[in-house]
C-alpha positions in Angstrom: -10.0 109.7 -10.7 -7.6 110.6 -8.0 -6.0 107.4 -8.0 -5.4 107.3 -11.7 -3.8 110.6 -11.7 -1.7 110.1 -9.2 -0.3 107.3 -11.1 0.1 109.0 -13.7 2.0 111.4 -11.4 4.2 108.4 -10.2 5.4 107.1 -13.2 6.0 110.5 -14.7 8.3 111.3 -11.5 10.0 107.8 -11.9 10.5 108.2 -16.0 12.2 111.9 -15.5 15.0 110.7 -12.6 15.8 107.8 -14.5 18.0 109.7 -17.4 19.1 105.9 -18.9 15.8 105.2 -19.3 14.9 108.4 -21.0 17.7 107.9 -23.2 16.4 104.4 -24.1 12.8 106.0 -25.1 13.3 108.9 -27.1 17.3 109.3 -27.9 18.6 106.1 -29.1 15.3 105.5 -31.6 16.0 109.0 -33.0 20.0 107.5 -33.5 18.7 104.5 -35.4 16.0 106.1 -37.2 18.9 108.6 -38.6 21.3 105.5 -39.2 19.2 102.5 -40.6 18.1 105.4 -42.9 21.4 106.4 -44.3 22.4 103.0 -44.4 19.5 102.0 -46.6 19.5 104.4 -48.5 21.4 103.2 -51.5 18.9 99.8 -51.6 16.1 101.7 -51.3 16.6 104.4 -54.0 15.4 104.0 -57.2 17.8 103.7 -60.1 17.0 107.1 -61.7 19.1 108.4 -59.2 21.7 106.1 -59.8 24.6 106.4 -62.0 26.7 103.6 -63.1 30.0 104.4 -64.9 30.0 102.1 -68.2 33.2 101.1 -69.8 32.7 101.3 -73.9 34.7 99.3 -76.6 33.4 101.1 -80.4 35.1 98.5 -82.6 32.1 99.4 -85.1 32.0 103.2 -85.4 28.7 102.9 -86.5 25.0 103.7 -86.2 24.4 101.0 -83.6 27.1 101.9 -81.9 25.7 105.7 -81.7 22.1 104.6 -80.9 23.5 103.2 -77.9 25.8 105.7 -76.4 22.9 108.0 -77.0 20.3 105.4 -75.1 22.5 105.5 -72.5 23.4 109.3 -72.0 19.5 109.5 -72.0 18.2 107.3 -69.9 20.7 109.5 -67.1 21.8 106.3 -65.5 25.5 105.5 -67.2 28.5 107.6 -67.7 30.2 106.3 -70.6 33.7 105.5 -70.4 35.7 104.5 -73.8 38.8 106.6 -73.1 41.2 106.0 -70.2 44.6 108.3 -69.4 44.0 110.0 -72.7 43.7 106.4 -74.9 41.0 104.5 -76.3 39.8 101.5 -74.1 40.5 98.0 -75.3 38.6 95.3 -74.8 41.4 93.1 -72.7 41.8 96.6 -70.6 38.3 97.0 -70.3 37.8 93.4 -69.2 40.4 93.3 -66.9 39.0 96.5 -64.9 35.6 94.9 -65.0 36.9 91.7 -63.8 38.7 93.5 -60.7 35.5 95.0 -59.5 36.4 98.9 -60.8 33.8 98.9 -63.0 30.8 97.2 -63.0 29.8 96.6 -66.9 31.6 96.9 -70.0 30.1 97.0 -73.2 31.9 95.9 -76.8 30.6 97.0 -80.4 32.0 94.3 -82.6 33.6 95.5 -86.2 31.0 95.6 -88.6 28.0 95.5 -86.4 26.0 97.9 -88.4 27.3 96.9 -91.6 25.1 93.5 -90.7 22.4 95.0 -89.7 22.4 96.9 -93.2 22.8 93.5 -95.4 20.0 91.9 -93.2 17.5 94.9 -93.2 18.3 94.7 -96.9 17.8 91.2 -97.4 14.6 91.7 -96.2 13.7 94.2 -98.0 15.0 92.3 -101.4 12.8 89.7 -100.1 9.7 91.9 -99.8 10.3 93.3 -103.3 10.4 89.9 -105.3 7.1 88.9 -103.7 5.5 92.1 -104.8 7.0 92.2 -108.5 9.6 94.8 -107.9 13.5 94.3 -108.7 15.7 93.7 -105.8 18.3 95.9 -106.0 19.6 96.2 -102.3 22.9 94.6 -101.8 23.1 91.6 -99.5 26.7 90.5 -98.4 27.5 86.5 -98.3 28.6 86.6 -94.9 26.1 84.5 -92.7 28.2 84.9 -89.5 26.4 86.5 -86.6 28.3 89.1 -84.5 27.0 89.6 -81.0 27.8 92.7 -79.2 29.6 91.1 -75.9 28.6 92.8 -72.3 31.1 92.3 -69.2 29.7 92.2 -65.6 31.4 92.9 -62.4 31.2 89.4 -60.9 29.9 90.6 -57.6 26.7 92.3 -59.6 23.2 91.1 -58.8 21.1 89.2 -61.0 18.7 91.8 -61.6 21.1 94.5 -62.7 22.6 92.5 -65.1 18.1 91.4 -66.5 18.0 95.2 -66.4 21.0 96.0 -68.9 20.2 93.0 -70.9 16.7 94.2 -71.8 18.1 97.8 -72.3 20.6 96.5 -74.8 18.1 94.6 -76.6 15.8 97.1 -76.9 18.8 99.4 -78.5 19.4 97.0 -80.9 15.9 96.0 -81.8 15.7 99.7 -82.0 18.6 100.0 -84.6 17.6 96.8 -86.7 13.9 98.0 -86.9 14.7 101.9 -87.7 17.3 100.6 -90.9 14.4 98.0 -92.1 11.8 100.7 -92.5 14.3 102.8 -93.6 15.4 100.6 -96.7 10.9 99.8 -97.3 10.8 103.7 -97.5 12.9 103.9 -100.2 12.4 100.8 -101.8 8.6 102.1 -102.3 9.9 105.7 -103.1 11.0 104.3 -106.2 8.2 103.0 -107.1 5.7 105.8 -106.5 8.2 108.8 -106.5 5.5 111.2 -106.5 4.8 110.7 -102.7 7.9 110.3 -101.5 7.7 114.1 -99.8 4.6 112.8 -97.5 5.4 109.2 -97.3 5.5 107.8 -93.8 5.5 104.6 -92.0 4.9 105.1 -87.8 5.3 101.3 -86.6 3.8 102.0 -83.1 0.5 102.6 -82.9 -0.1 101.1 -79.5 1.5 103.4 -76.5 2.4 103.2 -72.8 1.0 105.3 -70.1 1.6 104.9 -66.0 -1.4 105.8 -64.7 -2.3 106.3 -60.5 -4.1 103.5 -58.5 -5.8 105.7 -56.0 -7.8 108.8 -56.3 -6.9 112.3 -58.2 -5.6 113.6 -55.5 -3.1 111.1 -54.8 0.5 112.6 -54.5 2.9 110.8 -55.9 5.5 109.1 -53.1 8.4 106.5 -54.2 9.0 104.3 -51.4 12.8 104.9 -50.4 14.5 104.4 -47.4 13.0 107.6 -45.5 9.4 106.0 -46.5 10.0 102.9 -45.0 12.6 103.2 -41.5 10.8 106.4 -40.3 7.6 104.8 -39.8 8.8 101.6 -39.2 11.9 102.2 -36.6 9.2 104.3 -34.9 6.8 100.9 -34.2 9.9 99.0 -33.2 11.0 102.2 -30.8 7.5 102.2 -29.3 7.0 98.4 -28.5 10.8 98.9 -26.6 8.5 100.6 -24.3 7.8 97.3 -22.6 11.2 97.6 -20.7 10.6 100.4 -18.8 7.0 99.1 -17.9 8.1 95.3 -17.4 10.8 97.0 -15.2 8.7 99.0 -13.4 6.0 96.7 -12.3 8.6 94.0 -11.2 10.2 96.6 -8.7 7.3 97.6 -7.5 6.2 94.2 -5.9 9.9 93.4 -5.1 9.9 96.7 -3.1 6.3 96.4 -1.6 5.2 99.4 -3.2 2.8 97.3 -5.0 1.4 95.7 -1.9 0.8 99.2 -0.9 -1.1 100.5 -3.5 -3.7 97.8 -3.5 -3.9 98.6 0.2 -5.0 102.5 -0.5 -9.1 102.9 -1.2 -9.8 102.4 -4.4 -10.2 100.0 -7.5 -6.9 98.4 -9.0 -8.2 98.9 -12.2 -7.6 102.8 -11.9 -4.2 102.0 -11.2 -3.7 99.6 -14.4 -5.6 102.6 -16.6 -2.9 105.5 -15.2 -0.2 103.3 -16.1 -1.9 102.7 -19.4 -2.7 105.9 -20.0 0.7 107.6 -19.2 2.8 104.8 -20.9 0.6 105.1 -24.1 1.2 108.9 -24.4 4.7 108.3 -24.3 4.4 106.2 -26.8 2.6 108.9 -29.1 5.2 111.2 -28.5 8.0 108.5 -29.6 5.8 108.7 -32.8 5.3 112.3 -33.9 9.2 112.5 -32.6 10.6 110.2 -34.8 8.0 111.6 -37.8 9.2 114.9 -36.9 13.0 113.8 -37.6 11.8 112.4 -41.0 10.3 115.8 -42.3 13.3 117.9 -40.9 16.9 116.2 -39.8 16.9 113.4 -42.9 16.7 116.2 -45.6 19.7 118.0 -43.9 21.5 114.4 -44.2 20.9 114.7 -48.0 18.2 111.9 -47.6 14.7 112.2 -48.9 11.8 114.3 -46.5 9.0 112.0 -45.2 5.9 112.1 -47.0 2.9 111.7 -44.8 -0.2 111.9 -47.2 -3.5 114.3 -47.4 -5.2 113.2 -43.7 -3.7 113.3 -39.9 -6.5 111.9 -38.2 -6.3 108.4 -39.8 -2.4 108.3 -38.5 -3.2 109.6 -34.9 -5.9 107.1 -34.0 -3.3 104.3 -35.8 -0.5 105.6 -33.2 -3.2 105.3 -30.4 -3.6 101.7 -31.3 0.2 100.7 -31.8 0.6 102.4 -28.4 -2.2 100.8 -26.4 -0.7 97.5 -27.9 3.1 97.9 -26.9 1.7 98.9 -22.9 -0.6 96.0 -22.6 2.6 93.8 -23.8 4.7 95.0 -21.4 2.3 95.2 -18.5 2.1 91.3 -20.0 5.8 90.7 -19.6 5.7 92.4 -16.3 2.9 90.5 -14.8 4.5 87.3 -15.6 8.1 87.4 -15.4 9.3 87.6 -11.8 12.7 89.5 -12.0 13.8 92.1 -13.8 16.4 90.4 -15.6 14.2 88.0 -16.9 11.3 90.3 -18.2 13.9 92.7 -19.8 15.3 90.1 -21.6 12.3 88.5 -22.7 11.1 91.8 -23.9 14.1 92.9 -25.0 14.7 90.1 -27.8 10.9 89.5 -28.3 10.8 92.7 -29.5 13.7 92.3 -31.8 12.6 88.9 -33.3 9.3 90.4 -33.6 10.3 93.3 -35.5 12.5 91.1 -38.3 9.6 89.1 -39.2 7.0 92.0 -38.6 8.8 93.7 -42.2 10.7 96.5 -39.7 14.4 95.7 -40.8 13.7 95.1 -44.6 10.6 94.9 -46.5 8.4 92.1 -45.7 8.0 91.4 -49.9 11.6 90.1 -50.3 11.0 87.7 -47.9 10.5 83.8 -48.4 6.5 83.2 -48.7 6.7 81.4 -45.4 8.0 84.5 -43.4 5.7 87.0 -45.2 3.0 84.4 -44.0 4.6 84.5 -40.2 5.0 88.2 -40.8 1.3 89.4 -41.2 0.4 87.9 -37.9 2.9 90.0 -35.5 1.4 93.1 -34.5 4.3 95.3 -35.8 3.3 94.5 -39.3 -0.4 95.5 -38.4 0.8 98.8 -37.5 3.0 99.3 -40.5 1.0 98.7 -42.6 -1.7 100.9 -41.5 0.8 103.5 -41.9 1.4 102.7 -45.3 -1.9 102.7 -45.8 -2.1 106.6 -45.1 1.4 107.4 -46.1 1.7 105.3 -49.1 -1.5 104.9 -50.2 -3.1 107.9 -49.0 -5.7 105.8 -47.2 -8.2 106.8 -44.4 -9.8 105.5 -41.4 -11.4 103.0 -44.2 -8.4 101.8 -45.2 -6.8 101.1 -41.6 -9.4 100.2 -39.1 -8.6 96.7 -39.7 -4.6 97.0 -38.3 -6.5 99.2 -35.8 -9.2 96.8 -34.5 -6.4 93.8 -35.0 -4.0 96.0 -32.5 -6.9 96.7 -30.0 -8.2 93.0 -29.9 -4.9 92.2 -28.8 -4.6 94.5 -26.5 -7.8 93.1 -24.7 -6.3 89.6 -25.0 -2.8 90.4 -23.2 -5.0 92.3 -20.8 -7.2 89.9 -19.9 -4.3 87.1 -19.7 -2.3 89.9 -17.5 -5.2 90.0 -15.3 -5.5 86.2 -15.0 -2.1 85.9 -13.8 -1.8 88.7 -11.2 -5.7 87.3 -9.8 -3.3 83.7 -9.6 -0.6 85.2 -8.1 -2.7 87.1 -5.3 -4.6 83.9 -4.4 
């Protein structure tokens, strides 16, 4: 027992006079917690909290043109533009702002949009009327030209911004055609049967739509922004950078002697390894709560969203435990095998780093190709991320994670065990 606390005494003495390494452990993952969040914040937010100004061209002055200025005002996405310096926007102005990137959509009613949807509700309707007996008294222009109402897109807009305005559109319009068509029915039948027209009524949906929560009732209701996914994430990659300081450590220590030393005093090496364990790991913890800390109160004063962490604690503790044990056993690993310190801290160093793009830490590991979500879910950041996304996101429980848990600890053993192999090698 004495020989484990005094090692955990000697590498607390050694962490506090080196103030770089300090730095490294606890300053510079709060810095890029703070920045990858503000920097993904745009990407990460959902588009109700966007707003997209929309250049209009009403060539119509009609109903379809009103049912979709008012779809758009509602759905408090777009800010419509159809007036610029005072005069009405043209369609070659409009196109030409578009085109140079200061605006991103542009949207033009044709001249006698609705009056087409009119003659083809009504032809319809005419239609209807000779089949049941009734005269067809709805007038149908000749024209048989279609007019399409024209959409211009920024040319640097993605693919599915422009799907999204496209199906909005189309549901205006289908909105537009279907309201005039029941419309015209109505009073087609009124006349017919003018004693009910006062309670006559035709409701055409009769099947609705209703989001409803995967988890239990208590489940809050978390989006998954840019907060959501760097805090927890920046926080794994911050505590597997704890391999440099250990790697580091170990390697001076048998260039110095020191280590030769300590194997000399009473005692079993393994105490040793468990103090360093021990002491490395708690650091480790405290980079955690740290860096969740800075998502419930710094981000909000950046005008970012607050970190959500769920209904249970316990479940994220014993999951920071893990991640913890896991980075220390890799970098006693890296220092165990690597004989000089330049070599072990740049091992570790881009290890890390290549680790932590395919482990789903720099974007979300869903918009990668299936081959690197496939190479993702076997690096241990992953496990650990997404056993916190199982209790953030999912509001999940020791159920839910103690597979990432028991993934992390089993490999733990294993970089233990081959850590122990090598030093045995070395000292015979």
């Amino acid at each position: 027992m004495l020989r484990l606390l005094a090692t955990i005494r000697k590498e607390w003495l050694l962490l506090i006079r080196d103030r770089g390494g300090l730095a490294l452990l606890f300053l510079m993952p709060l810095v890029l917690i703070t920045v990858m969040a503000l920097i993904e914040d745009a990407p990460f937010r959902d588009y109700q909290e966007l707003k997209f100004d929309v250049l209009t061209v009403d060539n119509d002055h009609g109903r379809l043109a009103r049912y979709i200025k008012e779809g758009l005002e509602h759905s408090g996405q777009f800010n419509l533009v159809d007036t610029l310096a005072g005069q009405a926007v043209t369609e070659a102005a409009a196109k030409k702002l578009v085109n140079e990137g200061d605006y991103k959509i542009c949207i033009v009613i044709p001249r006698g949009a609705t009056a087409a949807i009119v003659s083809n509700a009504n032809r319809i309707v005419n239609d209807l009327s000779k089949r049941m007996g009734l005269p067809a008294v709805a007038p149908v222009k000749s024209r048989n030209d279609s007019l399409d109402v024209t959409i211009y897109f920024d040319p640097a807009a993605k693919k599915a911004f422009k799907s999204s305005i496209h199906q909005a559109l189309d549901n205006f319009l289908t909105q537009v055609e279907t309201d005039l068509l029941l419309e015209r029915i109505k009073q087609q039948l009124r006349s017919r049967e003018a004693e009910a027209a006062d309670t006559f009524a035709i409701q055409l949906k009769a099947v609705g739509l209703r989001e409803q929560a995967t988890g239990p009732t208590k489940q809050i209701d978390i989006i998954y922004n840019s907060v959501q996914h760097n805090v927890p994430a920046w926080s794994i990659f911050a505590m597997f950078f704890i391999v440099i300081p250990i790697a580091g450590n170990m390697i001076r220590e048998r260039e110095d002697g020191s280590l030769l030393r300590i194997k000399l005093i009473p005692g079993s090496y393994l105490a040793m390894l468990t103090g360093k364990m021990l002491f490395f790991m708690s650091i480790c913890v405290v980079q955690f709560y740290l860096m969740i800390l800075v998502g419930i109160y710094l981000l909000p004063l950046l005008h970012l969203p607050r970190l959500s962490l769920g209904h249970t604690y316990l479940p994220a503790f014993v999951v920071a435990l893990c991640i913890g044990l896991a980075a220390t056993a890799y970098g006693i690993l890296v220092g165990t095998v690597f004989k000089t310190p330049n070599q072990a801290l740049s091992f570790g160093a881009i290890s890390i780093v290549i680790l932590s793009a395919i482990g789903g830490i720099w974007v979300p590991l869903e918009v990668m190709p299936p081959t690197m979500q496939f190479i993702g879910h076997l690096t241990p950041l992953n496990w650990g991320l997404e056993a916190i996304n199982d209790i953030y996101l999912r509001n999940g429980g020791l159920q839910q994670v103690w597979a990432n848990a028991a993934k992390l600890m089993a490999l733990c053993g294993v970089m233990l065990f081959i850590a122990a192999r090598v030093e045995k090698k070395r000292m015979g």
